[in-house]
py3Dmol code that shows the C-alpha trace and the ligand (Angstrom):
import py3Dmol

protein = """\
ATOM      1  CA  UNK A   1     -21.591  -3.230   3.334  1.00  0.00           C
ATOM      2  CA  UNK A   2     -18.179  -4.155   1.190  1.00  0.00           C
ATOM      3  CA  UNK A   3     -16.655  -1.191  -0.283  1.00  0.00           C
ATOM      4  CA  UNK A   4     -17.031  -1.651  -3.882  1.00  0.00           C
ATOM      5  CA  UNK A   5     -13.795  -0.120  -5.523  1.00  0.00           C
ATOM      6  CA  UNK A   6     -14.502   0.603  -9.309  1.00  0.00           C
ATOM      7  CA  UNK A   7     -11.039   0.802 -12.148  1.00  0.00           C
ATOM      8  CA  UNK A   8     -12.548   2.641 -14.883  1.00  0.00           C
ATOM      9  CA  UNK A   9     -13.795   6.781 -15.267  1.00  0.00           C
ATOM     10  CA  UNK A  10     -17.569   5.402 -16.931  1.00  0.00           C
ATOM     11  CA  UNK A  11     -18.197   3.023 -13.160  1.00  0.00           C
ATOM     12  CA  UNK A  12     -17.232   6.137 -10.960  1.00  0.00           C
ATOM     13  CA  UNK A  13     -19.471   8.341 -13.256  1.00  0.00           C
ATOM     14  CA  UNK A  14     -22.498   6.308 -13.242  1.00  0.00           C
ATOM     15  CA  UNK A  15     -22.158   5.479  -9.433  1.00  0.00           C
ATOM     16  CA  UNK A  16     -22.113   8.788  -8.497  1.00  0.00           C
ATOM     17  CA  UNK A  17     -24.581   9.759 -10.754  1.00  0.00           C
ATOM     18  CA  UNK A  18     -26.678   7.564  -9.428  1.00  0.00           C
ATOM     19  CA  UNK A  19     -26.187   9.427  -6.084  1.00  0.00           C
ATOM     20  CA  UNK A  20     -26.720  12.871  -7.450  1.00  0.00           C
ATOM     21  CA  UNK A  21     -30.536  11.609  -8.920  1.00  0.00           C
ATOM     22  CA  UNK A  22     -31.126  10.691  -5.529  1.00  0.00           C
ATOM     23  CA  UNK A  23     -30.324  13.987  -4.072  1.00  0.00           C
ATOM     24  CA  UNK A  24     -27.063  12.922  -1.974  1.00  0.00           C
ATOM     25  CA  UNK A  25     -23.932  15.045  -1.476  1.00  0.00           C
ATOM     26  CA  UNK A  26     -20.858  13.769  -2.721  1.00  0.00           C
ATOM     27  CA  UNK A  27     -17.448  13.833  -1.231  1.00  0.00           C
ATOM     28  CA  UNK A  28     -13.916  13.013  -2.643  1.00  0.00           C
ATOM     29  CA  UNK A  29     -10.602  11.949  -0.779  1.00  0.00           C
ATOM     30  CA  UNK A  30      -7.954  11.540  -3.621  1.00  0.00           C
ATOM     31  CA  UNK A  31      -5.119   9.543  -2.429  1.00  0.00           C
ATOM     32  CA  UNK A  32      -1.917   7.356  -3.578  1.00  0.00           C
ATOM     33  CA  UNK A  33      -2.794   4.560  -1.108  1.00  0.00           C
ATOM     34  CA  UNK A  34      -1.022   3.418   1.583  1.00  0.00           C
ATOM     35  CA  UNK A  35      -3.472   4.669   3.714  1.00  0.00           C
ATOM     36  CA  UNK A  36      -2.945   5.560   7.207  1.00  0.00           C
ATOM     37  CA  UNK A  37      -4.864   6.812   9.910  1.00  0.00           C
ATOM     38  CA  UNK A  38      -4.529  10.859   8.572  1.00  0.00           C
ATOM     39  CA  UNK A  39      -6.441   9.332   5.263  1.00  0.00           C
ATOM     40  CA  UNK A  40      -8.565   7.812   7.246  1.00  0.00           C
ATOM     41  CA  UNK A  41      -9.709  11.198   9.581  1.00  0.00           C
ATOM     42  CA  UNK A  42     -10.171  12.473   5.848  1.00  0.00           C
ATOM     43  CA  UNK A  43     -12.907  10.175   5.050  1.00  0.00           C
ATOM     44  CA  UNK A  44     -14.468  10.404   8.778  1.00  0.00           C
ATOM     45  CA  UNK A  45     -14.228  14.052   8.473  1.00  0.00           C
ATOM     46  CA  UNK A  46     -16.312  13.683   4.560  1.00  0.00           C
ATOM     47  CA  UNK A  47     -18.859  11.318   6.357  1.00  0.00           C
ATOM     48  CA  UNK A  48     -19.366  13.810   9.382  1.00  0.00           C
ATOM     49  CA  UNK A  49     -20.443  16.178   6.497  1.00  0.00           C
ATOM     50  CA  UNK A  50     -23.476  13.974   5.650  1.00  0.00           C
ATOM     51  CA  UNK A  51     -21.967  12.929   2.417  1.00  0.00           C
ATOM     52  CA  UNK A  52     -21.524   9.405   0.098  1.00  0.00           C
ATOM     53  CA  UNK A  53     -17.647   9.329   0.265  1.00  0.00           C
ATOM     54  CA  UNK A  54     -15.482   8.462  -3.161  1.00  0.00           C
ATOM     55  CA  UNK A  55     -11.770   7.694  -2.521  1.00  0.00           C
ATOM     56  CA  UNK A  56      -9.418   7.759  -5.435  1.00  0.00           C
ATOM     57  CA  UNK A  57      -6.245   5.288  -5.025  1.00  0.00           C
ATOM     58  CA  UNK A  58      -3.978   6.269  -7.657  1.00  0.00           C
ATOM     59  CA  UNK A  59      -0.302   6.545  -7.724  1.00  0.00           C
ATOM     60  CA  UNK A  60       0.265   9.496  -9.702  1.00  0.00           C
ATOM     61  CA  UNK A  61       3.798   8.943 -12.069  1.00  0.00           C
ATOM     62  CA  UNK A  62       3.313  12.662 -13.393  1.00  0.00           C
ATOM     63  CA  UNK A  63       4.547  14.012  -9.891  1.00  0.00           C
ATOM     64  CA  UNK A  64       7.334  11.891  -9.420  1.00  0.00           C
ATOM     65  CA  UNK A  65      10.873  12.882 -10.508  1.00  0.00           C
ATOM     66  CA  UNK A  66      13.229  10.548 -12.124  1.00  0.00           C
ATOM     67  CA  UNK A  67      15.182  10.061  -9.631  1.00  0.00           C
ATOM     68  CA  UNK A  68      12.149  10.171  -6.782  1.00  0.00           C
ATOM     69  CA  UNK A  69      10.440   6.755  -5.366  1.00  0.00           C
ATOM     70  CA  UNK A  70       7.745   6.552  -7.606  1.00  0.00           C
ATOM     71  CA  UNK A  71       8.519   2.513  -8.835  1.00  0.00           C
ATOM     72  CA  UNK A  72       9.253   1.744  -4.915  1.00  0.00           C
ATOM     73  CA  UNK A  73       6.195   3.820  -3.768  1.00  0.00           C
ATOM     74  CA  UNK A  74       4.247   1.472  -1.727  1.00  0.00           C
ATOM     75  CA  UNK A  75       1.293  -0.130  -3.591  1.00  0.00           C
ATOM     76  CA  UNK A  76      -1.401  -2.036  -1.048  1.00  0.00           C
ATOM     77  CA  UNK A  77      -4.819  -1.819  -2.952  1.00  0.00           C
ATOM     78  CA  UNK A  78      -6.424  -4.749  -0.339  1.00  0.00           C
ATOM     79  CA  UNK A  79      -4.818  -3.637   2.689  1.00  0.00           C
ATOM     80  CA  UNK A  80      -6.619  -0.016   2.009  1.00  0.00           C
ATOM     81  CA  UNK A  81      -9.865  -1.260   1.150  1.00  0.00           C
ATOM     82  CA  UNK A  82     -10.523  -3.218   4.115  1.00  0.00           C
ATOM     83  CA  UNK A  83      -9.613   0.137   6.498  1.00  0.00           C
ATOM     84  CA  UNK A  84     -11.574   2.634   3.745  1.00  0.00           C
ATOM     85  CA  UNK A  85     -14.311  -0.347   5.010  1.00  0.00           C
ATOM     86  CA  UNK A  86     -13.549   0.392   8.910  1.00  0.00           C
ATOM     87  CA  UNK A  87     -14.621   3.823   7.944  1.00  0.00           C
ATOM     88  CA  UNK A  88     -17.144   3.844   6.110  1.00  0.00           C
ATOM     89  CA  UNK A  89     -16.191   5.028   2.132  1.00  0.00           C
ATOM     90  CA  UNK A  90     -18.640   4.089  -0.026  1.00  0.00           C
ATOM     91  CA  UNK A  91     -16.482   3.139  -3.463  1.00  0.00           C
ATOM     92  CA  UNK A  92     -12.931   3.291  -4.297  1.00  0.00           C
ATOM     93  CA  UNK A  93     -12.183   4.354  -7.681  1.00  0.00           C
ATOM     94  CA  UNK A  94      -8.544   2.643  -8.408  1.00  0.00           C
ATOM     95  CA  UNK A  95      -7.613   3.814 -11.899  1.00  0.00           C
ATOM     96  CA  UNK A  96      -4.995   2.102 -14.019  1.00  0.00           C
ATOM     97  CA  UNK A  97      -2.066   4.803 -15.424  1.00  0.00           C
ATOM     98  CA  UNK A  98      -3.958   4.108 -18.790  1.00  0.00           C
ATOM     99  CA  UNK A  99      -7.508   5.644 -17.671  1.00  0.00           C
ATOM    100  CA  UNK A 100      -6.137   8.214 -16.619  1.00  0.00           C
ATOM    101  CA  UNK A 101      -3.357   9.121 -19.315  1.00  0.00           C
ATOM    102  CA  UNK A 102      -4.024   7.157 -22.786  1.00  0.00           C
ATOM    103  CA  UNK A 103      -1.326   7.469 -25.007  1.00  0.00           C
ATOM    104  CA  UNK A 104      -2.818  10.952 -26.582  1.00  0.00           C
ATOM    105  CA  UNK A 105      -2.925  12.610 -23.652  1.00  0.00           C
ATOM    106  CA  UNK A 106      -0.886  15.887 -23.531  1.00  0.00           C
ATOM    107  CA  UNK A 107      -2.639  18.660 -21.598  1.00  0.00           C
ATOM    108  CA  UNK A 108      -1.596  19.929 -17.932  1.00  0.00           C
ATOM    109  CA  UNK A 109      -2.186  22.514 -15.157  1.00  0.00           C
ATOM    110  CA  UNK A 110       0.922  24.990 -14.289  1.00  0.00           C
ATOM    111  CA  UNK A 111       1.205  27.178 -11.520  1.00  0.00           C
ATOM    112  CA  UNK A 112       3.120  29.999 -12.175  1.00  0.00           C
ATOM    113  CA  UNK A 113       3.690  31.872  -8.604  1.00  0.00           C
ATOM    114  CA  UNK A 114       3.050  29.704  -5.453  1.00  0.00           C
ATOM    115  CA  UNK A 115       4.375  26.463  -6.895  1.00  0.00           C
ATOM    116  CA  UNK A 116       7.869  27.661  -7.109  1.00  0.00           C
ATOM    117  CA  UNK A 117       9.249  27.840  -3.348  1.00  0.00           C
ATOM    118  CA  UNK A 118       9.328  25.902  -0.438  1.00  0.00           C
ATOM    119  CA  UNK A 119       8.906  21.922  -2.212  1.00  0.00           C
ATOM    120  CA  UNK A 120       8.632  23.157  -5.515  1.00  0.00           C
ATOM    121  CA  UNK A 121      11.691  24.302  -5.626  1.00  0.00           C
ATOM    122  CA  UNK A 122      13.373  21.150  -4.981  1.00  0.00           C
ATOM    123  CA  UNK A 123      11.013  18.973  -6.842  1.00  0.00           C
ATOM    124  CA  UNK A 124      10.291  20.399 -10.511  1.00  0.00           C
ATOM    125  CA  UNK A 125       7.755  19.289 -11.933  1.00  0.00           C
ATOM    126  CA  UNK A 126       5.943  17.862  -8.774  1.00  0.00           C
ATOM    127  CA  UNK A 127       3.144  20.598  -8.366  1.00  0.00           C
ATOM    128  CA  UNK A 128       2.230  20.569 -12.196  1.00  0.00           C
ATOM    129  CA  UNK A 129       1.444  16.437 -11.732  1.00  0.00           C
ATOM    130  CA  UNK A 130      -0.621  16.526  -8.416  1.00  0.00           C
ATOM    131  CA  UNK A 131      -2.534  19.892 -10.406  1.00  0.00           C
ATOM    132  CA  UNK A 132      -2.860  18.088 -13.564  1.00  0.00           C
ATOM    133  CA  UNK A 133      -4.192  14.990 -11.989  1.00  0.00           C
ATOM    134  CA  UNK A 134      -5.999  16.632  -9.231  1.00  0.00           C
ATOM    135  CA  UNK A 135      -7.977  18.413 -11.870  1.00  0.00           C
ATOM    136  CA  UNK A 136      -9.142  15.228 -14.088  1.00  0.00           C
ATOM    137  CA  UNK A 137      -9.696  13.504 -10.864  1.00  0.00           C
ATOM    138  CA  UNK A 138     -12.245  16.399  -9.860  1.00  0.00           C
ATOM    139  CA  UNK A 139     -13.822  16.768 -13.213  1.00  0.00           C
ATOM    140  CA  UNK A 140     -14.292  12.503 -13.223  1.00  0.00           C
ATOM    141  CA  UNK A 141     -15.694  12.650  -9.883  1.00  0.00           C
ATOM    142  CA  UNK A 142     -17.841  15.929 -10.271  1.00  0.00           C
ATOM    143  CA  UNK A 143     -18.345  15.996  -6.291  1.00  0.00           C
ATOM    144  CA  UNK A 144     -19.380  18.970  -4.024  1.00  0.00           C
ATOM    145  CA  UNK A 145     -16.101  19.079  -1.832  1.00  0.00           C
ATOM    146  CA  UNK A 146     -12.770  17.433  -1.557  1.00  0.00           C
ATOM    147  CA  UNK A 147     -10.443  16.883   1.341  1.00  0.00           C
ATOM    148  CA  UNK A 148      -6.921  17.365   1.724  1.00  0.00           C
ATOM    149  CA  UNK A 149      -4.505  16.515   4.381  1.00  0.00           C
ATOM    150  CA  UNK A 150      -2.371  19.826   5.856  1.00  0.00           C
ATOM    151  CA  UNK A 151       0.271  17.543   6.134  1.00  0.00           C
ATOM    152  CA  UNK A 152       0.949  18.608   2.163  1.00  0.00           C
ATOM    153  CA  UNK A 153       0.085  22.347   3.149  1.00  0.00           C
ATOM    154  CA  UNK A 154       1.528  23.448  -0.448  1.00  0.00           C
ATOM    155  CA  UNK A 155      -0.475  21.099  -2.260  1.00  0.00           C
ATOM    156  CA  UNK A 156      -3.526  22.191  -0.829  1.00  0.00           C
ATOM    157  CA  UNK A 157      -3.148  26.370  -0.988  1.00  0.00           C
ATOM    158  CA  UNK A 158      -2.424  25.563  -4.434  1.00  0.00           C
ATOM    159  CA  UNK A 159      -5.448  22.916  -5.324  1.00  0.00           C
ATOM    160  CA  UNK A 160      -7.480  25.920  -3.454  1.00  0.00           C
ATOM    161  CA  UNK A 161      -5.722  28.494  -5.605  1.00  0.00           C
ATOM    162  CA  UNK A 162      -6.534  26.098  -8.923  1.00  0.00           C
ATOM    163  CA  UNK A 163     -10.557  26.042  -7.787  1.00  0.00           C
ATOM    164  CA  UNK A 164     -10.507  29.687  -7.371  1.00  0.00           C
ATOM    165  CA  UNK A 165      -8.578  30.477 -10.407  1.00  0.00           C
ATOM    166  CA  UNK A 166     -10.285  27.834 -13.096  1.00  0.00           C
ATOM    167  CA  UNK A 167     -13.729  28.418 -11.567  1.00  0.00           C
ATOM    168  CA  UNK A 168     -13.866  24.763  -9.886  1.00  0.00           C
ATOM    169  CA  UNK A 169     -17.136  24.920  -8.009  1.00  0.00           C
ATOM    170  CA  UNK A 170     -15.853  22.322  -5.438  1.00  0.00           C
ATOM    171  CA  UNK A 171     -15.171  23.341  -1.742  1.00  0.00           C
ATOM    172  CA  UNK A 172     -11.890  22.697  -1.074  1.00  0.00           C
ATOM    173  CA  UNK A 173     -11.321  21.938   2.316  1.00  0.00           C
ATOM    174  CA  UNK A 174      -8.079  21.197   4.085  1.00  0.00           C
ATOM    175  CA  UNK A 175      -7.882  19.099   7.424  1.00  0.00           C
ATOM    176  CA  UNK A 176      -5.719  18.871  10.375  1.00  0.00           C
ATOM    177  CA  UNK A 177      -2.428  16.470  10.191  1.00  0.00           C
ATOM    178  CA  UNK A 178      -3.207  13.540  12.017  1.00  0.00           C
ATOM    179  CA  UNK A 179       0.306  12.698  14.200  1.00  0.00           C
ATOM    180  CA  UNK A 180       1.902  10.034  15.704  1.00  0.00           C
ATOM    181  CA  UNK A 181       2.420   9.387  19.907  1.00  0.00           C
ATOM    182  CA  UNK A 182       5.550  11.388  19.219  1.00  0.00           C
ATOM    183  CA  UNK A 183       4.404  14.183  17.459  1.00  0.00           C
ATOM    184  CA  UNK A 184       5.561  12.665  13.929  1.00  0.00           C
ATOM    185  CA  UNK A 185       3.237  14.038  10.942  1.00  0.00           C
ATOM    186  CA  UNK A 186       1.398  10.496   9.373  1.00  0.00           C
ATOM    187  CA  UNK A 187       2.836   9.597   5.726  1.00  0.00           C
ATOM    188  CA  UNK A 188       2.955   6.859   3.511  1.00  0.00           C
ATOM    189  CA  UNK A 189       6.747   7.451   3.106  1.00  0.00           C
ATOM    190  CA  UNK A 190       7.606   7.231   7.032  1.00  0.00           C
ATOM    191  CA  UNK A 191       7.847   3.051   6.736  1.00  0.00           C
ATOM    192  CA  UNK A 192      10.761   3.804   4.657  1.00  0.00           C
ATOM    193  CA  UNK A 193      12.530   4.740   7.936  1.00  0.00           C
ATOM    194  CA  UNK A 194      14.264   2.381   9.898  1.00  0.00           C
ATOM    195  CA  UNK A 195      13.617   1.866  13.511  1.00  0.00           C
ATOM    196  CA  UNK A 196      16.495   4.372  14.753  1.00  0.00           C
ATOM    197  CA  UNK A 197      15.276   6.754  11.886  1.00  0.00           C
ATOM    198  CA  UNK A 198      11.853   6.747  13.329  1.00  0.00           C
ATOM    199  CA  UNK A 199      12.692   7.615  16.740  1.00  0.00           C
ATOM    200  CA  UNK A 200      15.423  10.075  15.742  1.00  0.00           C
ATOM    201  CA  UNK A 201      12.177  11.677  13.589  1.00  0.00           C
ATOM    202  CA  UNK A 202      10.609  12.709  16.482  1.00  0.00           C
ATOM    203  CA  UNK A 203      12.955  15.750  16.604  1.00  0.00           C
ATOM    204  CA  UNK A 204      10.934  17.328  13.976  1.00  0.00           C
ATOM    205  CA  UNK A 205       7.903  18.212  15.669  1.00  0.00           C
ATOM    206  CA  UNK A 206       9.454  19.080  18.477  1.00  0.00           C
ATOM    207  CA  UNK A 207      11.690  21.830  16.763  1.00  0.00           C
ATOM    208  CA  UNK A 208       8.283  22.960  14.964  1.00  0.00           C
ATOM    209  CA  UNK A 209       7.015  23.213  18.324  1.00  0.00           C
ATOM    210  CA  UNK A 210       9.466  24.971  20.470  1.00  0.00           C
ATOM    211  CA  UNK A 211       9.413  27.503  17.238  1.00  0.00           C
ATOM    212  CA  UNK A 212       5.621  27.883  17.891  1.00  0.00           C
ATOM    213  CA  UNK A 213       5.921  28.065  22.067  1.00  0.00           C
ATOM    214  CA  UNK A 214       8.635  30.663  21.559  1.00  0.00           C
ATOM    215  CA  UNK A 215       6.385  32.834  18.872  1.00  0.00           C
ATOM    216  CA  UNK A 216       3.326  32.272  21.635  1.00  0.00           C
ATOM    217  CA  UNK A 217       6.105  33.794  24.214  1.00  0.00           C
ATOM    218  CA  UNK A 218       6.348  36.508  21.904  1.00  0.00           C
ATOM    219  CA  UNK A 219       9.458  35.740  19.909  1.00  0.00           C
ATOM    220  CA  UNK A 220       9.505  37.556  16.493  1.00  0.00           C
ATOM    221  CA  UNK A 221      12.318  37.179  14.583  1.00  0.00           C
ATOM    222  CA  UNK A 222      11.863  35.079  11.895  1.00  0.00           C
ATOM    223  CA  UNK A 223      15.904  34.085  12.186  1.00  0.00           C
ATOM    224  CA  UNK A 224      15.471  32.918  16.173  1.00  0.00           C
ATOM    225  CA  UNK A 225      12.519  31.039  15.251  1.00  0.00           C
ATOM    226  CA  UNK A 226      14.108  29.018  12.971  1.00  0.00           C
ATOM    227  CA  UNK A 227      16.834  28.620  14.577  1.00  0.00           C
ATOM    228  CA  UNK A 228      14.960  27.166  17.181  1.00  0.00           C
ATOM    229  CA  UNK A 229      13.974  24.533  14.695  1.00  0.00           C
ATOM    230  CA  UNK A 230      17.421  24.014  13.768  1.00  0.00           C
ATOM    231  CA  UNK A 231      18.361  23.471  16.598  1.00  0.00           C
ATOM    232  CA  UNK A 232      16.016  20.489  17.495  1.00  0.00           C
ATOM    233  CA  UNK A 233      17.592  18.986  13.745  1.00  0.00           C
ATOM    234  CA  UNK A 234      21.120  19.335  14.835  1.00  0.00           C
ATOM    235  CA  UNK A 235      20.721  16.484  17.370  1.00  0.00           C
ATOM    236  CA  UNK A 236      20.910  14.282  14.643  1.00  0.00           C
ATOM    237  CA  UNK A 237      23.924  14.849  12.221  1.00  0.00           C
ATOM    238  CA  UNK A 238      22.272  11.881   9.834  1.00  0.00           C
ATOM    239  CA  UNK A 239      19.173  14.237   9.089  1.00  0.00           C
ATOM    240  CA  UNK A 240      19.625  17.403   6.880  1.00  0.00           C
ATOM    241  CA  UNK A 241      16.754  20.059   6.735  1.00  0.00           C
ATOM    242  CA  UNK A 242      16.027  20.878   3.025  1.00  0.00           C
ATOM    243  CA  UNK A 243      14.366  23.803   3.448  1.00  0.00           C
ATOM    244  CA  UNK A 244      13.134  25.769   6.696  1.00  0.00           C
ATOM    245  CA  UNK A 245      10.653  28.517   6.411  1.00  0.00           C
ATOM    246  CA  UNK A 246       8.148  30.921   7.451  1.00  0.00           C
ATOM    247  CA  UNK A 247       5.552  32.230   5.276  1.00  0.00           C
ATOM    248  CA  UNK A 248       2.209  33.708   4.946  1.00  0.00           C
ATOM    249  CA  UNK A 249      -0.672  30.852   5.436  1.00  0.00           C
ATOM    250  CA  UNK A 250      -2.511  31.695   2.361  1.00  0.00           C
ATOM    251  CA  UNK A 251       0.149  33.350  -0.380  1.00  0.00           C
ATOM    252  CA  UNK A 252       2.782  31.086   0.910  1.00  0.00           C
ATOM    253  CA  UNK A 253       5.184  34.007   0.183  1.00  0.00           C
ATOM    254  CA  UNK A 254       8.085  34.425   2.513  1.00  0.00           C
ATOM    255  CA  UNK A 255       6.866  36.191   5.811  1.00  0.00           C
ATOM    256  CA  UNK A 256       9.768  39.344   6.392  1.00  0.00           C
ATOM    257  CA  UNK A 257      12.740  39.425   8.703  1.00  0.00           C
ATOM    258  CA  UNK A 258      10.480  40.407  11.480  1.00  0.00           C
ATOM    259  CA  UNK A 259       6.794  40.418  11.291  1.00  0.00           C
ATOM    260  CA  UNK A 260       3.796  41.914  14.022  1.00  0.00           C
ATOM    261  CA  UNK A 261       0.656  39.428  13.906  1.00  0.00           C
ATOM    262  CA  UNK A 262      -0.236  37.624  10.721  1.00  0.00           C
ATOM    263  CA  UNK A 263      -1.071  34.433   9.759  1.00  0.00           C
ATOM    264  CA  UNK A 264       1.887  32.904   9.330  1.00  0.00           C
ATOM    265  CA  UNK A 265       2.805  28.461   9.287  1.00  0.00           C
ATOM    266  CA  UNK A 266       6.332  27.299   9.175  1.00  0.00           C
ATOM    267  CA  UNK A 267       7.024  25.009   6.334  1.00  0.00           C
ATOM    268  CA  UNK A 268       9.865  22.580   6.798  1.00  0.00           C
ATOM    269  CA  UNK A 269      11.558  19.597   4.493  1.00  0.00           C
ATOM    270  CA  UNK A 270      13.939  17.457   6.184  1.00  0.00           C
ATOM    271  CA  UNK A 271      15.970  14.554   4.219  1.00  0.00           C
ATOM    272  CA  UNK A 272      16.822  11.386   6.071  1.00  0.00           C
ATOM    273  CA  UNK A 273      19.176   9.880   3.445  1.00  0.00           C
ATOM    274  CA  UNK A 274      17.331   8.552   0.924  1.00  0.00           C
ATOM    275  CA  UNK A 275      13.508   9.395   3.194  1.00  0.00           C
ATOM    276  CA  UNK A 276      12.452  13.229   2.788  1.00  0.00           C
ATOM    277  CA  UNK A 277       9.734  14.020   5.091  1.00  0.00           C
ATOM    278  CA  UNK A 278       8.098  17.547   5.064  1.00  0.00           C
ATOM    279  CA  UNK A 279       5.641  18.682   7.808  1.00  0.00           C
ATOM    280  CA  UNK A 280       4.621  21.936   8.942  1.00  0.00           C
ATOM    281  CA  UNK A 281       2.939  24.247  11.837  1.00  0.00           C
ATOM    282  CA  UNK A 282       0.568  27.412  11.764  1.00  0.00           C
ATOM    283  CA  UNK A 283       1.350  30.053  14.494  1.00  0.00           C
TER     284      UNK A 283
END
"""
ligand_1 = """\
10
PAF
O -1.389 13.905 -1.575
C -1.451 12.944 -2.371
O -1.581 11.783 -1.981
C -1.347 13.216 -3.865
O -0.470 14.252 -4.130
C -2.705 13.445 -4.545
C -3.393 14.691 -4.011
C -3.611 12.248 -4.304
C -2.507 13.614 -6.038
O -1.912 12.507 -6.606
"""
view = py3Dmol.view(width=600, height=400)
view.addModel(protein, "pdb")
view.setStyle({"model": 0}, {"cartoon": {"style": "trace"}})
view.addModel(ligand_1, "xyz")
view.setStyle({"model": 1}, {"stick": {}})
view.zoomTo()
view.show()
């Protein structure tokens, strides 16, 4: 069956209304487009859960800086609706900027704590747009769980910390980064690399990784460990690492100068002139 994709909030309402009279569980994937494969293990994962699957397409300007790529941000409505088809989605809600903010609108979601390292601190403004729209998204929607990539691992502690916090009675589940041959974390973004860019990329999951082999071999000093990352970065002058740390999995707050066992993920963004790619590993 064609995935019917639906532009205003009163279609997606009534469609999945019609779902919830007939007893069904409902699943949401909000996305940007530009799908790729990690998208698409998003929706697999939502269908493996027994439920009707709604993905949002919806290029969010509130989380865009001025000077970040939202105008160049690639738009490909048909491209993604034939491979949400491959996978089985059952409707695409694709909103224009005008459902979703009319001119009155003037209300948003701010976190005050775990939105201010790591990304947030080079991108203000960024976490109170993906909140603000994550949140009207849910409440449009209304489904029982929605799906997030680990790729964004700050985005999705804090949509889990915005659930818990504001009573959202929608599990929030977070799924495993789906990787290229090479180890390179799936994104929209990584077609703005060139070819040399692309290959030279590779370097970041392998300095994530020899950080992770060398906290499995014991290692733990938080300085060696990213060093180690460093190190894999510095084979490329052209790419500069934006931020490299270790933190707690859940608080996101900076992990100690040495640590005994916790549960602790390295967050990393590196900038590859213009292309900033972020990607990340739990030990
Ligand atoms: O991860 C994304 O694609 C976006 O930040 C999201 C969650 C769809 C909100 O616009």
């Amino acid at each position: 069956m064609a995935v019917d994709t639906v532009l205003t909030i009163a279609e997606i309402r009534s469609v999945v209304a019609k779902w919830r009279q007939a007893g069904e569980k409902v699943a949401f994937v909000p996305t940007m487009g530009a799908l790729h494969d990690g998208h698409l293990s998003l929706v697999l994962q939502a269908r493996a859960e027994g439920a009707r699957v709604v993905v949002s397409i919806f290029v969010n300007p509130l989380q865009f800086g001025p000077s970040e790529d939202f105008a160049r941000y690639p738009r490909t409505l048909k491209d993604d609706v034939e491979k949400l088809q491959t996978v089985g989605a059952d409707v695409v809600f694709a909103p224009a900027a005008a459902e979703i903010y009319p001119v009155a609108f003037q209300t948003s979601v701010i976190n005050k704590k775990m939105s201010e390292g790591l990304c947030g601190k080079f991108r203000p403004g960024h976490f109170e747009g993906v909140l603000t729209v994550v949140l009207k998204l849910l409440n449009i929607v209304a489904p029982d769980m929605a799906l997030f990539g680990k790729k964004d691992y700050q985005q999705w502690r804090l949509i889990e910390r915005m659930a818990k916090d504001l009573e959202i009675p929608i599990e929030i589940l977070g799924c495993d980064t789906i990787r290229e041959k090479d180890g390179l974390a799936m994104s929209s973004r990584n077609r703005y690399m060139s070819a040399e860019e692309r290959e030279e990329s590779a370097l970041i999951y392998k300095g994530l990784s020899s950080a992770k082999a060398a906290w499995e071999r014991g290692e733990r000093s938080l300085d060696k460990l990213t060093a180690l990352f460093k190190d894999s970065i510095s084979q490329c002058p052209r790419m500069k690492i934006q931020y490299a740390e270790i933190v707690d999995r859940f608080s996101l707050e900076p992990a100690g100068a040495t640590v005994a066992e916790k549960s602790l993920v390295m967050i990393i963004a590196v900038l590859f002139g213009d292309v900033r790619l972020i990607d990340n590993l739990e030990f």
